[in-house]
C-alpha positions as CSV (number, residue, x, y, z in Angstrom):
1,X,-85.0,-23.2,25.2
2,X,-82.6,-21.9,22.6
3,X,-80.9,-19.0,22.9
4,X,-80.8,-16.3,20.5
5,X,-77.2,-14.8,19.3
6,X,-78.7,-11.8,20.8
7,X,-79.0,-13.0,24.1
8,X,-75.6,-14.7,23.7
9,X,-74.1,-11.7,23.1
10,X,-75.7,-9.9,26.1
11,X,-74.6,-12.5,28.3
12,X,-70.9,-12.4,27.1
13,X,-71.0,-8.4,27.4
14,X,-72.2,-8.8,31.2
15,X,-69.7,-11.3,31.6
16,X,-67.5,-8.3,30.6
17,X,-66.5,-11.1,27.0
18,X,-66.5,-8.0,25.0
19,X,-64.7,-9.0,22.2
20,X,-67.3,-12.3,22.0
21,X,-70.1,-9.7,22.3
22,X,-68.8,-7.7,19.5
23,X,-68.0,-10.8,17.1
24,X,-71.5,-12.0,17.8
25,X,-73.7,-8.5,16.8
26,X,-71.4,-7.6,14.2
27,X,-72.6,-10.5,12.4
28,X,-76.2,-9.7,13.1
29,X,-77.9,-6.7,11.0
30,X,-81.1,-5.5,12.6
31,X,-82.1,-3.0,15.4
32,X,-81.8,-5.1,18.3
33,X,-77.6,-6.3,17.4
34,X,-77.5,-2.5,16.9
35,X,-78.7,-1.1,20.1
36,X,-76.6,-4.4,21.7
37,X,-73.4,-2.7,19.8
38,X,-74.5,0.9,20.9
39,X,-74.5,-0.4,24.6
40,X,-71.5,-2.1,24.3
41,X,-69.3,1.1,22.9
42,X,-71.2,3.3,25.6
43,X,-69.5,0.7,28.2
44,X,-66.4,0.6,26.8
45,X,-66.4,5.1,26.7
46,X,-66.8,5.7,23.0
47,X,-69.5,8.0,22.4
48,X,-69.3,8.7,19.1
49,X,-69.0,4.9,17.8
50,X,-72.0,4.1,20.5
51,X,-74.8,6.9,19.1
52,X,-73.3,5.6,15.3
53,X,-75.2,2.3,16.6
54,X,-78.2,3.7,18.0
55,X,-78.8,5.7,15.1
56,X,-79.3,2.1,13.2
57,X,-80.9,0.7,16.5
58,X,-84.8,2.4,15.3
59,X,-86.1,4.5,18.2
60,X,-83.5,4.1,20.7
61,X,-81.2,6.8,21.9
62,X,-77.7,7.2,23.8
63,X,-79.4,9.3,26.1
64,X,-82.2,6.9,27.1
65,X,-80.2,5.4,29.6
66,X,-77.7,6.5,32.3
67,X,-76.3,3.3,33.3
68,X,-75.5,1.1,30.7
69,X,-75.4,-2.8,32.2
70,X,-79.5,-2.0,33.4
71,X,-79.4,-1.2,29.8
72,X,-78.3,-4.4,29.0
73,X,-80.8,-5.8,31.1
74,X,-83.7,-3.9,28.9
75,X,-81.8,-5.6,25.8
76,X,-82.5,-8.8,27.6
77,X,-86.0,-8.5,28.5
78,X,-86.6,-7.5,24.9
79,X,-85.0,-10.1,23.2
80,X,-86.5,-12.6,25.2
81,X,-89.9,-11.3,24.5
82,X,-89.0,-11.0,20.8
């Protein structure tokens, strides 16, 4: 099975490889690298930068989640069933 950059890039930010996370969803332009990026700047404390993202990620919200790596692992779940 191939991976997906998305899936790449969720594996790099639970292997704490933010800046290979970042690299790899900056390139990306749709909702999913967008609610990866909002995760990732909710992990790494910046609120502001993070609900930036989910504001382009469609329906998703800063709020949705408390903890942000089980966030991750949503991420994951959904790309893999996208």
């Amino acid at each position: 099975m191939n991976k997906t950059p998305h899936s790449i890039a969720i594996e790099a930010a639970l292997a704490a490889d933010w800046t290979k996370a970042h690299e790899i969803v900056q390139e990306l332009n749709d909702p999913l690298a967008s609610w990866i990026h909002a995760i990732l700047h909710k992990m790494e404390g910046d609120a502001g930068n993070s609900r930036y993202w989910y504001s382009r990620a469609g329906n998703r919200r800063y709020e949705d989640y408390g903890d942000p790596l089980a966030e991750l692992e949503a991420a994951r779940a959904f790309a893999a069933e996208s």
